[in-house]
C-alpha positions, -999 to 999 in steps of 0.1 A, spaced: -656 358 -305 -628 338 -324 -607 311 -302 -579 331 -305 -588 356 -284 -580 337 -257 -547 321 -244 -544 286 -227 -522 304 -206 -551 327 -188 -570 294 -171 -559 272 -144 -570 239 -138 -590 234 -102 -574 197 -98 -610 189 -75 -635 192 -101 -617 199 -133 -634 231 -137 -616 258 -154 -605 291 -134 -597 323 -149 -566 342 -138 -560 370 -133 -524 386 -130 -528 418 -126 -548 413 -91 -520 395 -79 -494 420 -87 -520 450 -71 -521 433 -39 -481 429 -39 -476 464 -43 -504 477 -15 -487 505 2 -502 525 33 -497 557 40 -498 576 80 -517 604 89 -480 623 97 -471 617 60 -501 628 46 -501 660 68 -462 666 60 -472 667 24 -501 689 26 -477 717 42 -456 714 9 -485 716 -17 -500 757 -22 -535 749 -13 -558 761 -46 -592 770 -26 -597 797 -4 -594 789 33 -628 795 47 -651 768 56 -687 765 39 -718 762 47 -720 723 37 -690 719 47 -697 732 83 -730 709 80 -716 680 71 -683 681 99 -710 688 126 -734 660 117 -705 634 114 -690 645 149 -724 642 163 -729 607 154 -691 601 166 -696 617 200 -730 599 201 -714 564 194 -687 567 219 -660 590 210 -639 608 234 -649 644 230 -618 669 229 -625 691 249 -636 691 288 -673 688 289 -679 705 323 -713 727 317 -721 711 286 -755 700 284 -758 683 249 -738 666 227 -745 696 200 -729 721 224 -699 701 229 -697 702 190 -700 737 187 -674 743 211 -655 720 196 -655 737 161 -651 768 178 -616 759 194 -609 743 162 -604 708 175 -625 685 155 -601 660 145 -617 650 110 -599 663 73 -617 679 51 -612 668 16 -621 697 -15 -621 676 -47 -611 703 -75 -631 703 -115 -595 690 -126 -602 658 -106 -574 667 -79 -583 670 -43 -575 689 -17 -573 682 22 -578 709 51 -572 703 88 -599 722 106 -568 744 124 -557 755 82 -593 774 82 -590 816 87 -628 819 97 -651 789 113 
């Protein structure tokens, strides 16, 4: 590569040992403009956008939302339902799905590279 590539401007100078650190300005100005975004806002703005997928809940889908509230409930979570007459964790999950109240999103990404995000409530058929 030819010196020129490079511009005096892109190094600092540690003062300690006189080594030579790169810069980098473009991390700086990312971690300025960090911006979070609430659950409320993202749910707002998922009312507004016409859903492209049909709403009925898959197979993997279904797989996947039980095994993940499993290991929640199992690690501690506060199920969301009552679990009077409930002898497993699995049936407390079942019910769960069947009332519709596992709070987790799921998220469809789309062959265009979008995604799409479902509340468990948004699905016809469970």
């Amino acid at each position: 590569m030819a010196d020129e590539d490079y511009d005096i401007n892109d190094y600092d100078l540690d003062e300690d040992d006189g080594n030579i650190i790169e810069t980098d300005d473009n991390e700086n100005k990312n971690e300025d403009e960090t911006n979070f975004v609430g659950y409320n806002e993202i749910m707002e703005k998922n009312k507004k956008i016409k859903k492209k997928t049909v709403p009925f809940l898959n197979k993997f889908e279904k797989a996947r939302l039980l095994g993940v509230r499993i290991q929640q409930l199992s690690a501690g979570a506060q199920p969301k339902i009552s679990t009077e007459g409930f002898e497993t964790i699995q049936d407390i999950v079942d019910e769960e799905l069947r009332q519709r109240k596992i709070p987790l999103i799921i998220k469809r990404n789309l062959p265009n590279g979008d995604s799409e995000e479902w509340k468990l409530e948004e699905f016809e058929k469970v």
